[in-house]
N, C-alpha and C positions, 0 to 999 in steps of 0.2 A: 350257723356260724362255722361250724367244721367244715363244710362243702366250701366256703369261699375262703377257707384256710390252705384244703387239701388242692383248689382252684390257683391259687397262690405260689405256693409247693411246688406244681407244674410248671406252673410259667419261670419262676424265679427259683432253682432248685438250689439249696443250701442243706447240704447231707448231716443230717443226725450225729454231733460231734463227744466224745467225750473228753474227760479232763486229759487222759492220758495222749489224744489221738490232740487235743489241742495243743500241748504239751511238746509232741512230739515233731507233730507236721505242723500246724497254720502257723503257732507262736513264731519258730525258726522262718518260715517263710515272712512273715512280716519283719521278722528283726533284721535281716540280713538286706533287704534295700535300704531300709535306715541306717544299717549301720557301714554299707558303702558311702551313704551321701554324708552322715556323720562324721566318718575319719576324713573326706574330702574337707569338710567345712570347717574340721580344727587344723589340720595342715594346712589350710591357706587362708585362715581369719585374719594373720596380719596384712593379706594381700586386699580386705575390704572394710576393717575397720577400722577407724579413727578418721579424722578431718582432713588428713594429706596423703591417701592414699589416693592411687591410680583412677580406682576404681570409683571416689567422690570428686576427682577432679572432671571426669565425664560429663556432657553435654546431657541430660535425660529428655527425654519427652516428659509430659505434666502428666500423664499417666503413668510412669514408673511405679510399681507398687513401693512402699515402705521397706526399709531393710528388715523390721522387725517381722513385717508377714510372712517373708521364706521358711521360718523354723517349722512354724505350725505348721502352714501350708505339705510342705514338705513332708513332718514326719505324717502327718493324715495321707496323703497323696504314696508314699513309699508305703507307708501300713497296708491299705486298701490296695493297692497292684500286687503286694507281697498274697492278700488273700486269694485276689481275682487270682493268680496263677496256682496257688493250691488247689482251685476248685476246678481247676481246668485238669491239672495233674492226677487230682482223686477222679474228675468223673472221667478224664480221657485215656485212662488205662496208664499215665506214666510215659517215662520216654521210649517206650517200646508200646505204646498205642495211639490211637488217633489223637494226641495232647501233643506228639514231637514237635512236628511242624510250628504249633503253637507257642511253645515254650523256648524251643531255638529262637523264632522270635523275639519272645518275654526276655531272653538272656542279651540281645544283640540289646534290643532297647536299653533294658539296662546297663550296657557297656556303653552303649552312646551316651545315656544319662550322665554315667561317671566320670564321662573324658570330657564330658563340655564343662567341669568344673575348672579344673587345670589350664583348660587350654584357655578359658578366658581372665578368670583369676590371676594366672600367673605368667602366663606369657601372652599373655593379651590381643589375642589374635580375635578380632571381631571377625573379620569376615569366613572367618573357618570355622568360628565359634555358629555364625549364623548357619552354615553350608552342612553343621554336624546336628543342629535344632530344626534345622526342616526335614533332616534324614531321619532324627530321633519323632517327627510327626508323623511322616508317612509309615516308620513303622510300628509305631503303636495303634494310629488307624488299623491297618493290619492286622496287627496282635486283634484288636476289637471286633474285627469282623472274622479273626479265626477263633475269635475264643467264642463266639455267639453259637455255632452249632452244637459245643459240646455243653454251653454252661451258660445261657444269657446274663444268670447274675455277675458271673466273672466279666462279662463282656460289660455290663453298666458300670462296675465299681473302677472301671481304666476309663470310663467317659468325663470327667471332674480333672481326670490326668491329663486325656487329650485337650479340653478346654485350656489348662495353667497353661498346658506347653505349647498354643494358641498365642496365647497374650503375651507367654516370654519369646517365641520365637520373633514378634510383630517390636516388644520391645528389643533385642538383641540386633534385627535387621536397622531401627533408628539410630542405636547406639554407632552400629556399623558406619553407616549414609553420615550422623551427623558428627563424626569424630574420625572421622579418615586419618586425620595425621597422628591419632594415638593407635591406630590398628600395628599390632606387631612391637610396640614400646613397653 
């Protein structure tokens, strides 16, 4: 049982944590993409809730997920990229080691993350909205394939990311196609 533990270990490396080091590094790293996409989502709640806004008067495809699935989704989805880039950070020596490249990355992604709120939220721009969701896949593709050398586990827990952002870019491009005359409204 230890051998296909310590077998485990190699493949999927998760470094030996204590409270303080979680305390310190992971916790902060997880809170802080949630709590980008948090203050995004109470500054523009009135731009998606209730019955008369912009954003329910929209054309959906019959696969739109639920409004109520983003939360959860989300804070798991920002939790777990917040990890995967700690483990990259801890095993890639920081931003003065083989992790930079990696993490400029992680940091673009997450600025793309943050500005496709706004831009579609609030000034409703679908088709830049789409043109910043395909930019925000290709580089978290990236981020996945540069965090795999230093930390594969970091590299699986952003794969769940790149699927949502999969399904929201495929949704974002319909909303796009099927509501041209509210793009930029």
């Amino acid at each position: 049982m230890a051998h296909g533990h310590a077998q485990l270990q190699h493949l999927y490396p998760f470094p030996q944590i204590t409270m303080s080091i979680f305390a310190r590094e992971l916790l902060p790293a997880m809170v802080i993409p949630n709590l980008g996409g948090s203050i995004w989502g109470y500054l523009l709640r009135s731009e998606f809730e209730g019955p008369l806004t912009w954003y329910e008067r929209l054309k959906k495809p019959p696969w739109t997920p639920p409004k109520w699935v983003f939360g959860p989704v989300w804070t798991v989805l920002y939790g777990s990229m917040g990890a995967a880039s700690w483990l990259v950070w801890r095993q890639g020596g920081g931003w003065t080691g083989a992790a930079r490249v990696p993490l400029v990355l992680y940091a673009t992604q997450l600025a793309l993350n943050w500005a496709w709120s706004p831009m579609f939220f609030k000034y409703h721009r679908l088709g830049l909205t789409f043109a910043t969701a395909s930019a925000l896949w290709i580089n978290v593709a990236a981020c996945i394939g540069c965090f795999y050398p230093i930390n594969k586990t970091a590299a699986f827990f952003m794969v769940p990311y790149l699927g949502w952002l999969t399904l929201a870019a495929a949704v974002n491009f319909r909303l796009w196609r099927d509501n041209s005359d509210a793009d930029g409204m």
